[in-house]
C-alpha positions, 0 to 999 in steps of 0.5 A: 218412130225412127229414120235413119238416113245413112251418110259416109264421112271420111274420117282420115283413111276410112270411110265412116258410115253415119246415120241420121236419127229423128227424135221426137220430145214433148215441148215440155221436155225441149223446155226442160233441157233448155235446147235452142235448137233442133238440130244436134250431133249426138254428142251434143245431144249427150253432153246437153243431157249429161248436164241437166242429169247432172244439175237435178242430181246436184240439187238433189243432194244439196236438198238432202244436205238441208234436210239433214242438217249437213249444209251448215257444217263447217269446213274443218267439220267436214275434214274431221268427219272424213278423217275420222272415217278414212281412220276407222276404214285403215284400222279394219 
């Protein structure tokens, strides 16, 4: 269920017209994104999701990278492979 509580803020030469919007998680998920608070501006609340999707993906890849035995590729393996793909990309 949402409520929406309409505020006007001026933004330099126009009024903006804001809303308030009530969100309701589980404390499972409060837990999971590490929230302190309960109170946020959207965009804090954006950049706080954006952040955990972020972290699961990274450790998703770095699951993937184990898994396949590309965590313990070299540096310089790694440039070869990437140059050897940008080659075979130009010469099709």
């Amino acid at each position: 269920m949402m409520k929406s509580n309409k505020e006007f803020v001026n933004l330099g030469l126009a009024k903006v017209e804001m809303k308030s919007v009530n969100v309701q998680i589980s404390d499972r998920e409060f837990k999971q994104l590490g929230l302190k608070k309960e109170s946020f501006s959207f965009s804090e609340l954006m950049d706080i999701i954006t952040k955990k999707v972020n972290r699961d993906n990274l450790k998703e890849c770095l699951e993937l990278s184990e898994k396949h035995g590309l965590s313990k590729m070299t540096l310089a393996e790694i440039n070869a492979e990437i140059r050897g793909n940008r080659d075979a990309a130009s010469d099709s």
